[in-house]
PASESE-977466 format. One record per residue (C-alpha): x, y, z; residue in one letter. Coordinates in Angstrom, 1 decimal. Example, Ala and Ser with C-alpha at 12.3 -4.5 7.8 and 13.67 -1.06 7.14 Angstrom:
BEGIN
        x        y        z   mivo
     12.3     -4.5      7.8      A
     13.7     -1.1      7.1      S
END
This chain:
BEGIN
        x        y        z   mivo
    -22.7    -22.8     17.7      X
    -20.6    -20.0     19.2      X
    -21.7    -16.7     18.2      X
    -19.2    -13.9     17.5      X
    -20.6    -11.9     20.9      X
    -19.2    -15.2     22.8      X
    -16.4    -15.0     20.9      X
    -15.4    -11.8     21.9      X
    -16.1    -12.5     25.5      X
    -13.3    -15.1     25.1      X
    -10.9    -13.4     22.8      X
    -11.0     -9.4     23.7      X
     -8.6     -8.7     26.5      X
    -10.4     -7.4     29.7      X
     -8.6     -4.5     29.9      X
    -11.2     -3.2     27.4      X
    -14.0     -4.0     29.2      X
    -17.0     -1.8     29.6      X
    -16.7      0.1     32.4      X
    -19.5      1.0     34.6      X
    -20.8      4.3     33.5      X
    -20.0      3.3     29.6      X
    -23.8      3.0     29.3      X
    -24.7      6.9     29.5      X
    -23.3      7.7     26.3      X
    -22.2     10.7     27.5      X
    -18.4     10.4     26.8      X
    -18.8      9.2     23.0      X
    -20.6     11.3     20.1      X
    -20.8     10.3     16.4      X
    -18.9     12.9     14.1      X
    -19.7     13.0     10.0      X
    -17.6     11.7      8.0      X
    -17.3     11.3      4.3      X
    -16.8      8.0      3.5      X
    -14.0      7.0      1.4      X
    -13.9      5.8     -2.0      X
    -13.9      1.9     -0.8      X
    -15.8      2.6      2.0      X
    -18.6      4.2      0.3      X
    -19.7      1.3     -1.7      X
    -21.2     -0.1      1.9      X
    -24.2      1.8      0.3      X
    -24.7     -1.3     -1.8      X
    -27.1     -3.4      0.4      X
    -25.5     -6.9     -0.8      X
    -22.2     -5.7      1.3      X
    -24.7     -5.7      4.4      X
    -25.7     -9.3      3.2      X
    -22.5    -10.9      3.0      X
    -21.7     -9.6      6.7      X
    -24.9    -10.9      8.0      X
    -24.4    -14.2      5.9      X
    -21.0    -14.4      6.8      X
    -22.0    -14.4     11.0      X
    -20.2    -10.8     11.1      X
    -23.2     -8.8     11.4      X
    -22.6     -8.9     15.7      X
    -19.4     -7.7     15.4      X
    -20.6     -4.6     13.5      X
    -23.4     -4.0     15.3      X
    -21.7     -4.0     19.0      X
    -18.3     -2.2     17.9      X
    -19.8      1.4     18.3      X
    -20.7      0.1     21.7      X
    -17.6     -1.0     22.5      X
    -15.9      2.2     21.3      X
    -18.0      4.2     23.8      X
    -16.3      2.7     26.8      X
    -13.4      3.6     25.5      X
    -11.8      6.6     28.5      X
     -8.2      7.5     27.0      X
     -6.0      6.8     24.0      X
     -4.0      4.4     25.1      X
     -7.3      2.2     26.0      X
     -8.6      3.2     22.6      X
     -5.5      1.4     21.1      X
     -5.7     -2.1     23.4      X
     -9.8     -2.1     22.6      X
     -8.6     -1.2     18.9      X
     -6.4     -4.3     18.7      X
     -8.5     -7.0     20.9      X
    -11.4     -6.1     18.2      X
     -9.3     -6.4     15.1      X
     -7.5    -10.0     16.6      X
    -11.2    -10.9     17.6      X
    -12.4    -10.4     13.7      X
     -9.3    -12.1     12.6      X
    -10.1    -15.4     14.7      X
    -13.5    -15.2     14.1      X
    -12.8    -15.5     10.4      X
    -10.0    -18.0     10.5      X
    -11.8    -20.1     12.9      X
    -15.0    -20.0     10.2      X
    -13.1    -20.6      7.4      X
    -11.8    -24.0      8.8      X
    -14.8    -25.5      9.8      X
    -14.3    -24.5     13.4      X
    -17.3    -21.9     13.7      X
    -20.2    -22.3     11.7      X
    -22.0    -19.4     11.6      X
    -24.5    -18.0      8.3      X
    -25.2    -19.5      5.1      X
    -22.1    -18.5      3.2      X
    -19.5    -21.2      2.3      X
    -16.9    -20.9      5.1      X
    -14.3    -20.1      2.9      X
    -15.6    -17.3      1.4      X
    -13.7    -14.7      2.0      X
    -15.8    -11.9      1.6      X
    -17.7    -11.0      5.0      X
    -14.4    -10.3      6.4      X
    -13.5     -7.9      4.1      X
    -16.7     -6.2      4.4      X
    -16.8     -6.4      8.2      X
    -14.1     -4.7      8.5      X
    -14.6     -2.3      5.7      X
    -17.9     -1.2      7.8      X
    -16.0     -0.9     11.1      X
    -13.3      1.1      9.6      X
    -16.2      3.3      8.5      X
    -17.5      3.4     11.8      X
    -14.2      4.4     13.3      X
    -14.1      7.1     11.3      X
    -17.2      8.6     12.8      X
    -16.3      8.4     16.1      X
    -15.8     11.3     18.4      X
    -14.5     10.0     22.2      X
    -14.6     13.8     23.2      X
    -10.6     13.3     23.6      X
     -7.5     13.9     21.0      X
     -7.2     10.3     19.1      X
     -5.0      9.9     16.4      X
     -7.4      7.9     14.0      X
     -5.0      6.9     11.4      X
     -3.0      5.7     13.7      X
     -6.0      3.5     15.3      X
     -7.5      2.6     12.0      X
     -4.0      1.0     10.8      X
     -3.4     -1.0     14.6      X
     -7.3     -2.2     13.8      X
     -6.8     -2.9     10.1      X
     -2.8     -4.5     11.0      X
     -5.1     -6.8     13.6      X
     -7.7     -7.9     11.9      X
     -5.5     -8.9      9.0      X
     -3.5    -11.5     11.0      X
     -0.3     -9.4     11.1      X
     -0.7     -9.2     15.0      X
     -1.1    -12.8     17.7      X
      0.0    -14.8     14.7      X
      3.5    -16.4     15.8      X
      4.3    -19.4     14.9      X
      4.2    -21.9     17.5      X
      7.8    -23.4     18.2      X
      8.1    -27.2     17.6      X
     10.9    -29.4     16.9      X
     11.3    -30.7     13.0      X
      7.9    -28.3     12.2      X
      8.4    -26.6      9.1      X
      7.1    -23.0      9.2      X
      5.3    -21.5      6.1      X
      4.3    -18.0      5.7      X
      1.8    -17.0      3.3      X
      0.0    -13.8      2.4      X
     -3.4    -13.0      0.5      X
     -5.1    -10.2     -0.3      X
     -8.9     -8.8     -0.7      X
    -11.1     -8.7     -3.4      X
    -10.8     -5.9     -5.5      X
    -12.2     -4.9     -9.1      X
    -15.7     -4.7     -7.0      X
    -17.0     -1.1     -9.0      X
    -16.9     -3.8    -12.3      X
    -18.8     -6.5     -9.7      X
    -19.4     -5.9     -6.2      X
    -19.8     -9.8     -5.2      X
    -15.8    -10.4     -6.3      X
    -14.5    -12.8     -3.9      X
    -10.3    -13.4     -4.0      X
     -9.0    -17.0     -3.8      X
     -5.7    -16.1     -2.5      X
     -7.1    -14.4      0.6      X
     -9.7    -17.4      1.1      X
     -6.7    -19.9      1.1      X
     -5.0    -17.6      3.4      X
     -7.7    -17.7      6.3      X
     -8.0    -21.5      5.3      X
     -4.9    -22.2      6.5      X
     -3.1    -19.8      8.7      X
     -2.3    -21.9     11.8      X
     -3.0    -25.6     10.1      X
     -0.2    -28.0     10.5      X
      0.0    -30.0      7.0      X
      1.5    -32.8      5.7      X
      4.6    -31.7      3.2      X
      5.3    -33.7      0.1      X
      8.1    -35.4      1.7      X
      5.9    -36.6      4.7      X
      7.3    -33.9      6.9      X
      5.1    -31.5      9.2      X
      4.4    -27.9      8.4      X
      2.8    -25.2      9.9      X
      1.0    -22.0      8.2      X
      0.8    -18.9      9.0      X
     -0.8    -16.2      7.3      X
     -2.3    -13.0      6.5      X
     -4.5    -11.0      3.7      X
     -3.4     -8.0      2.7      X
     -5.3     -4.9      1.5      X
     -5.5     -3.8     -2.2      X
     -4.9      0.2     -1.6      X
     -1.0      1.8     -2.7      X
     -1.2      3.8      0.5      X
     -0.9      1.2      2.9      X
      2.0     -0.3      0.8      X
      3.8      2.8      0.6      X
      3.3      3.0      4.8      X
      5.2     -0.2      4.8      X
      2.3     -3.0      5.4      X
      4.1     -5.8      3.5      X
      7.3     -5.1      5.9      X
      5.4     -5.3      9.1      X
      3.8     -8.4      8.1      X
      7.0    -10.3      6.8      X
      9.9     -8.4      8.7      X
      8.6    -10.5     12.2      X
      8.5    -13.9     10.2      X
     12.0    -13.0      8.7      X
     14.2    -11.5     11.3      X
     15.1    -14.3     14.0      X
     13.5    -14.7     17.3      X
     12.3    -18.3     18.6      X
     10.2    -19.2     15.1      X
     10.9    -17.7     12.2      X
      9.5    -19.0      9.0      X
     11.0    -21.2      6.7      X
      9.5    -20.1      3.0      X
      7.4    -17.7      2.3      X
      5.2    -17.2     -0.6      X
      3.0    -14.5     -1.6      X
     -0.7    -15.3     -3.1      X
     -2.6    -13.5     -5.3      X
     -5.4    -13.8     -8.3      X
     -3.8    -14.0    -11.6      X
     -4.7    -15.4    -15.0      X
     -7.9    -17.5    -16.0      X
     -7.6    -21.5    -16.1      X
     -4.3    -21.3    -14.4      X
     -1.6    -21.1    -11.5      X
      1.8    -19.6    -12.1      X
      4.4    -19.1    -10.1      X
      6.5    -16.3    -10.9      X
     10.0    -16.5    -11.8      X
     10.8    -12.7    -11.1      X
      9.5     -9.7     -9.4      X
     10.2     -5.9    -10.9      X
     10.9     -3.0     -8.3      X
      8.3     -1.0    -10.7      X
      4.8      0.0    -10.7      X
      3.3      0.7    -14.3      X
     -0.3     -0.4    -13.8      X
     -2.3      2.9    -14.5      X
     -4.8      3.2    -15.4      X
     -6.1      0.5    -13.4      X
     -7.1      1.8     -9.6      X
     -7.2      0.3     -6.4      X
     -9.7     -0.1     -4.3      X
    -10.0      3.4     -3.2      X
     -9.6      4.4     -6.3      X
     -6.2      5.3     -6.1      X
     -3.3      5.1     -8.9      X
      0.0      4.3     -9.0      X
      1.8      7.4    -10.7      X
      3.6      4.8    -13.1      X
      2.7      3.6    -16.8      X
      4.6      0.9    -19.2      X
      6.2      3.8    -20.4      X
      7.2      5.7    -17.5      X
      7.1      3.1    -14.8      X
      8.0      4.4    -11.3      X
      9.2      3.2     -8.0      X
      7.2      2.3     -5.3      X
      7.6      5.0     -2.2      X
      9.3      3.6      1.0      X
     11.7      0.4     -0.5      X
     14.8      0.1      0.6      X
     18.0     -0.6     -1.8      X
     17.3     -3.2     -4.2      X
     17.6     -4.8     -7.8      X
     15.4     -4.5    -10.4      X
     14.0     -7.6    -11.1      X
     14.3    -10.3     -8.2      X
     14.2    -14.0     -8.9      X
     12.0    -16.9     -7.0      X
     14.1    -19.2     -5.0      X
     10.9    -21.5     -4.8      X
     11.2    -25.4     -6.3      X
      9.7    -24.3     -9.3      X
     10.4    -27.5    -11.0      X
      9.3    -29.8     -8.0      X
      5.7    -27.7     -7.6      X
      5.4    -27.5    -11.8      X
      6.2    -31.5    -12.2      X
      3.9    -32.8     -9.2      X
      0.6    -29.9     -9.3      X
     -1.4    -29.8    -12.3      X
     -5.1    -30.8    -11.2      X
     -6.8    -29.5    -11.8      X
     -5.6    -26.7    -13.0      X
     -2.3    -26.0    -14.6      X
      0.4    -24.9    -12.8      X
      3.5    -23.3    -14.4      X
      6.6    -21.1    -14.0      X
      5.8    -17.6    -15.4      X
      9.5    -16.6    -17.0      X
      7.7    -12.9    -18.4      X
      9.0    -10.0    -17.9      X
      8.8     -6.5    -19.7      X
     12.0     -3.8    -19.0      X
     13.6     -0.9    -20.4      X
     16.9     -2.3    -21.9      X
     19.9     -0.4    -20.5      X
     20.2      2.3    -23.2      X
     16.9      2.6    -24.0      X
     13.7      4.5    -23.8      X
     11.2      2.1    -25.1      X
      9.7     -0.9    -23.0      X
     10.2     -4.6    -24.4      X
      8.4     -7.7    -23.6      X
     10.5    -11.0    -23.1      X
      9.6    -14.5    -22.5      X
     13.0    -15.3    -20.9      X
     13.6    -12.9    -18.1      X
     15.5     -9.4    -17.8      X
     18.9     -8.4    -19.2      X
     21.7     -6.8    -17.7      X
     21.0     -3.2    -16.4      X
     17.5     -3.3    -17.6      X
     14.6     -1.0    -16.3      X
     11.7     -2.8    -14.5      X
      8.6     -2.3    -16.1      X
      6.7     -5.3    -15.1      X
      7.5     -8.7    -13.3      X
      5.6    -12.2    -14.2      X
      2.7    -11.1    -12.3      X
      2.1     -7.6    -14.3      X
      3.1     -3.9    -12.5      X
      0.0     -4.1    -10.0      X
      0.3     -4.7     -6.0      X
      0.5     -8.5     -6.8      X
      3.6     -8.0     -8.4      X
      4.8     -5.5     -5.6      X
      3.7     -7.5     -3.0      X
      6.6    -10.5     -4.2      X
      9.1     -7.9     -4.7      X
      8.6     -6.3     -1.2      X
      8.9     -9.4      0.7      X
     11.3    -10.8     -1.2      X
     14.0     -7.5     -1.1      X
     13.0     -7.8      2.2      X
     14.0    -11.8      2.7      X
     17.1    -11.1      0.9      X
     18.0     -8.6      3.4      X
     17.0    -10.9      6.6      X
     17.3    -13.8      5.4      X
     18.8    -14.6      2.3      X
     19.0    -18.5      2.1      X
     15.1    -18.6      2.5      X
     12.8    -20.2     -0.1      X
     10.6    -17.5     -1.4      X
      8.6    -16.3     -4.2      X
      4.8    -15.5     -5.8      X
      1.8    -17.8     -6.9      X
     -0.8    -16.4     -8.9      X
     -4.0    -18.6     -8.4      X
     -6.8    -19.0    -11.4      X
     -9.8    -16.3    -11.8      X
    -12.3    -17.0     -9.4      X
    -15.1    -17.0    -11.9      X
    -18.7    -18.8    -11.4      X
    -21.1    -16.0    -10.1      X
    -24.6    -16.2    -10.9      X
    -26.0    -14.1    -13.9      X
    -28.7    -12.6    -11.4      X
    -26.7     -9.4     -9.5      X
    -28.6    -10.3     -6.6      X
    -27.4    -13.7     -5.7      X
    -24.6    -13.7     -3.9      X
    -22.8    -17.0     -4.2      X
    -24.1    -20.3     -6.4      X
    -22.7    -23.7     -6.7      X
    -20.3    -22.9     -9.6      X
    -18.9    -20.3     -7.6      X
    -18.4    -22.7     -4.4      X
    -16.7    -25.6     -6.0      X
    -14.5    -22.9     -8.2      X
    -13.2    -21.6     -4.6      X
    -12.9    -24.9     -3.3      X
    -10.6    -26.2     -6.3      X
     -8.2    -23.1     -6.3      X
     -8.0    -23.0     -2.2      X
     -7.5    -26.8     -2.1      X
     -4.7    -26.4     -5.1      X
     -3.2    -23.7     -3.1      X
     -2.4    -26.0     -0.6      X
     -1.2    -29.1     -2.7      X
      1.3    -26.0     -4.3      X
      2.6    -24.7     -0.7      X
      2.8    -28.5      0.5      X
      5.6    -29.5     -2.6      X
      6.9    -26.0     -2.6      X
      8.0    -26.1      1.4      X
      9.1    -29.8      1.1      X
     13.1    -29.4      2.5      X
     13.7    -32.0      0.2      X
     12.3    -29.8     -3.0      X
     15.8    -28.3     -2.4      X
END
């Protein structure tokens, strides 16, 4: 069994190594910082569990280490990357069976989250006794450890390429154990070759997204997609967001609104969107787009193959403000002309801005590109007891959604669902 300190040997470039005199300490203090709202809920003692039951617990423990051989800022930023790639592996490489390491299920997709949470944390409190810019290193670690960096698609004749994103648990100050389905799916498979429905090969890429406004409105969703979208040797072939939806079913979404209008549900720093049904709002930072965008995926080829075991259908929701009006109106059958976004299919949250993001962006790069949003089941199944951290209704849950995720993405990227 590889441990993640091996791991790192083999994945974290050398140019990061520990020099000789890193052992001194003399170059590397620890500052106080506040934590922030999401990080501060590492006081919980279960968030220490699920790293250490997970196999993360060595990458927490030797990353102040490593940040004290760090001797200028542009070293800072290689070590900052190598470390988030490393976590990134690590997790992928657990989640498919290629790394056993703890007790957890290996697709949970909860010590990730947490491991990184905690390193973030301990980022913050580092003083190198030179100038850093620490936002600036704490987006290259988070951008890294997400998959959004060292995750090309390999180039290979007749190879379909499928891009995919998840996200992170969220909704954790209701129930701290939360796990998310779409980003377990998303470490499942990013760089699996599958079998389409057709018979034809596939490759996935992917990567799992954070649940905070800020890093949206700093343009995460655009670095992530704009490399898979814009050319070069392997661009993808469809993309499809994932997220956690509705209970007892998947739906795929027939149209993304430009709006936010969530509030006053937070994110997972607590943060809110500035936009209500009534007086949804843009999203900072998107570029010229419509209101509502439409899927391009097969929805009928997914709908009339997938429905074990759960459901899937095609989510045709939408609420707007008709042109003229003042007064938001639900509709079963998509917008109307010169309507006001309010809320896609999949509500006025970061799910919904997450389809409408990469798909302005697709129409922009690559218009003639499959694309669109799936909305897995609730992950539900957590034992009654707070304490216990996973239980075998919990397990075969994740496993159903994670394994339906893929029977969806292998009809929806068929070429000849066209």
């Amino acid at each position: 069994m590889a441990s993640a300190a091996s791991l790192l040997c083999v994945l974290l470039p050398i140019t990061v190594a520990a020099p000789a005199h890193a052992a001194d300490g003399a170059a590397c203090t620890s500052v106080a910082a506040a934590p922030d709202a999401e990080q501060a809920r590492l006081a919980d003692a279960r968030t220490t569990a699920l790293v250490e039951r997970g196999g993360f617990g060595d990458f927490v423990r030797r990353f102040p280490a490593a940040l004290c051989t760090v001797r200028g800022p542009a070293e800072a930023g290689r070590l900052l990357d190598g470390w988030g790639e490393a976590l990134w592996q690590s997790a992928v490489r657990r989640a498919q069976g290629q790394r056993p390491a703890g007790d957890l299920p290996a697709g949970d997709d909860r010590p990730l989250y947490w491991a990184r949470l905690a390193m973030t944390a301990q980022l913050a409190r580092w003083d190198p006794g030179f100038a850093i810019d620490g936002a600036a290193l704490r987006s290259r670690f988070e951008d890294a450890s997400r998959g959004l960096t060292g995750n090309a698609f390999r180039p290979a004749p007749g190879v379909r390429r499928v891009f995919i994103s998840g996200f992170d648990p969220f909704g954790l100050d209701a129930e701290l154990r939360r796990a998310n389905p779409s980003g377990s799916a998303a470490l499942q498979l990013s760089g699996r070759r599958i079998t389409l429905a057709d018979g034809s090969p596939a490759e996935v890429r992917a990567v799992v997204l954070p649940v905070r406004y800020a890093d949206f409105d700093a343009g995460i969703v655009e670095r992530a997609f704009a490399p898979k979208l814009a050319g070069g040797p392997a661009p993808a072939d469809v993309i499809t967001t994932v997220s956690q939806g509705y209970p007892g079913i998947f739906t795929l979404e027939a149209w993304a609104g430009r709006a936010r209008s969530a509030d006053p549900y937070p994110d997972n720093t607590g943060a809110l969107s500035g936009g209500t049904r009534e007086h949804p709002v843009d999203a900072p930072g998107l570029g010229p787009g419509a209101e509502f965008i439409r899927t391009t995926l097969p929805a009928e080829a997914v709908t009339g193959a997938v429905q074990a075991p759960y459901p899937v259908l095609l989510n045709t929701e939408v609420t707007e403000i008709p042109e003229g009006g003042t007064t938001p109106v639900d509709r079963t059958d998509g917008p109307t002309p010169g309507s006001r976004a309010v809320e896609g299919g999949g509500g006025g949250y970061l799910s919904n801005e997450v389809a409408y993001r990469s798909n302005r962006l697709r129409g922009e790069l690559a218009p003639t590109l499959p694309g669109g949003h799936l909305h897995t089941p609730v992950l539900t199944g957590l034992p009654a007891d707070p304490q216990l951290l996973t239980g075998p209704e919990f397990e075969r849950n994740e496993r159903a959604i994670t394994s339906e995720v893929r029977s969806v993405l292998e009809h929806a990227a068929a070429p000849t669902a066209r």
